[in-house]
C-alpha positions in Angstrom: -81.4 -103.2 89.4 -83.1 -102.9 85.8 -83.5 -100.1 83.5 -86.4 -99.3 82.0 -86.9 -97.0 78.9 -90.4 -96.3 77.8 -91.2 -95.1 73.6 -94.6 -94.7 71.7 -96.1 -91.6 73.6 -97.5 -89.0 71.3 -100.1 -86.6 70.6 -103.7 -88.7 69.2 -107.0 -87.9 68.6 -110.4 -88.7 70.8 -110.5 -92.6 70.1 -107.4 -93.1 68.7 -104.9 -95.3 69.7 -101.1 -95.7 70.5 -98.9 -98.7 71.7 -96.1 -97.8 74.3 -93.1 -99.5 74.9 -91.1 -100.5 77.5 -87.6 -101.9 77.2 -85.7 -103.4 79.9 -82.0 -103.7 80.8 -79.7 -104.9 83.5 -80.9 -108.0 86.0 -83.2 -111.0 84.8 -86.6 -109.5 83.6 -89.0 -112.0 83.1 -89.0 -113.4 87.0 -90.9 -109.8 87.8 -94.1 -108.5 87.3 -94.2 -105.0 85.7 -96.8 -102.3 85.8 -97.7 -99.3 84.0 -99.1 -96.4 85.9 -99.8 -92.4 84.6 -99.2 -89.4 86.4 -101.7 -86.5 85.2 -101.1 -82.6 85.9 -102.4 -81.8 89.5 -103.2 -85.3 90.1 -101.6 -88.3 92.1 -100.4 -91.1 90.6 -102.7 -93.8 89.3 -102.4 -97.4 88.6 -103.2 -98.8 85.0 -101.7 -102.3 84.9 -100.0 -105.2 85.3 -98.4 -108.0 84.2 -96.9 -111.2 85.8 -94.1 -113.4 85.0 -96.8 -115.5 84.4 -98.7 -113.0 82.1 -101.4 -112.7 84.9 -103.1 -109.2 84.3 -104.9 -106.8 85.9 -106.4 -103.1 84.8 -107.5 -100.2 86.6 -111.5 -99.7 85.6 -110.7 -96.8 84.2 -108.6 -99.3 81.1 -110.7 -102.0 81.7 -111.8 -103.4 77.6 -109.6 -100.3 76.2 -105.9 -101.1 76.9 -103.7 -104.3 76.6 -101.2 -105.0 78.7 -98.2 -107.5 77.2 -95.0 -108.5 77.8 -92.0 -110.5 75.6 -89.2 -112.0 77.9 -87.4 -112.6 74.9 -86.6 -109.0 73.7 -87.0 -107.9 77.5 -90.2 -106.0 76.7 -93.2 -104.8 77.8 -96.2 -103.1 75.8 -99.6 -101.5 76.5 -101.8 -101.0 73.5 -104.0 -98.3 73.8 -107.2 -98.1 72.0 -111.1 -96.0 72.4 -108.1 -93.1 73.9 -110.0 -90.3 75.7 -108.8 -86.8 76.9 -109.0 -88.2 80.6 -106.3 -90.7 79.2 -103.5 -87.9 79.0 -100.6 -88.2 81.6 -97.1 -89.0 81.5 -96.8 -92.9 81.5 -94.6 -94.8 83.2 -93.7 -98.5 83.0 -91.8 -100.2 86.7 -90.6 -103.2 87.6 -91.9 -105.4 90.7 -89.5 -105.4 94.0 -90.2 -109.0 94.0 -90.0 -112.1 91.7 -92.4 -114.7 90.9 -95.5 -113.1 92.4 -98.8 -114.6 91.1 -100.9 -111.4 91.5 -100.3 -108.3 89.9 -100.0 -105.5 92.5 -101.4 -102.0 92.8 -99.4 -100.2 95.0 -96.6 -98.1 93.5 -94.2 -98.9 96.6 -94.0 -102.5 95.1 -92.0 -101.9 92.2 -88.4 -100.4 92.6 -87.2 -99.3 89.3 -88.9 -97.0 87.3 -88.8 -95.8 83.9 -88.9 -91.8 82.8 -92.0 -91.8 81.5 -93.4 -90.7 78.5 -95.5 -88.4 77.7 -99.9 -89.2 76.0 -102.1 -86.3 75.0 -105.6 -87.0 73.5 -107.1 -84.4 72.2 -110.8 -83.7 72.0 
C-alpha cells in the first residue's frame, strides 16, 4: 500500500491559479501511474488526470490546455498546476495511485487506482 497526502488547495480568484501536491509514502512509487480526480457538491466523481511511470498523460476536456499534470520519482511526488481556474473548477481534489504497475496508458476509471489520498479542498470564486 502507499500513502498519499495531497497540499496546495485554497481559495483563488476567476483565472487564477494554484499548484497541488501530492506526496507519496510506503511501497515503490514511480512503477504506478497516478491520477487526480475532484469530487464537487451534489456531483459524482470526475476524472481530471493522469500520469504514467512513463510520464504518459492524459486530461479530462474539461483541463484540457489549463492544467498540468507532473510527477518527480525522486521526492515521491506528484503535482497538477492549475491555471485560467474557473468556478466550475471547485471540488475537493484528490490524487490515487494505479492498482497496477507499469501500465502505458493512463486510466479513467476510479476502480483502477487503490490508494487514495484525503483530498483537498479548491474554491474559485467568481
Amino acid at each position: 500500500q502507499v500513502q498519499l497526502v495531497e497540499s496546495g488547495g485554497g481559495l483563488v480568484q476567476d483565472g487564477g491559479s494554484l499548484r497541488l501536491s501530492c506526496a507519496a509514502s510506503g511501497r515503490t512509487f514511480g512503477n504506478y501511474a497516478m491520477g487526480w480526480f475532484r469530487l464537487a457538491p451534489g456531483m459524482e466523481r470526475e476524472f481530471v488526470t493522469a500520469i504514467t511511470w512513463s510520464e504518459n498523460t492524459v486530461y479530462a476536456d474539461s483541463v484540457e490546455g489549463r492544467f498540468t499534470n507532473s510527477r518527480d520519482n525522486a521526492k515521491k511526488a506528484v503535482y497538477l498546476q492549475m491555471n485560467s481556474l474557473k468556478p466550475k473548477d471547485t471540488a475537493v481534489y484528490y490524487c490515487a495511485s494505479d492498482l497496477r504497475p507499469y501500465r502505458t496508458f493512463p486510466n479513467r476509471a476510479p476502480s483502477e487506482y487503490g490508494s487514495w489520498g484525503q483530498g483537498t479542498q479548491v474554491t474559485v470564486s467568481s
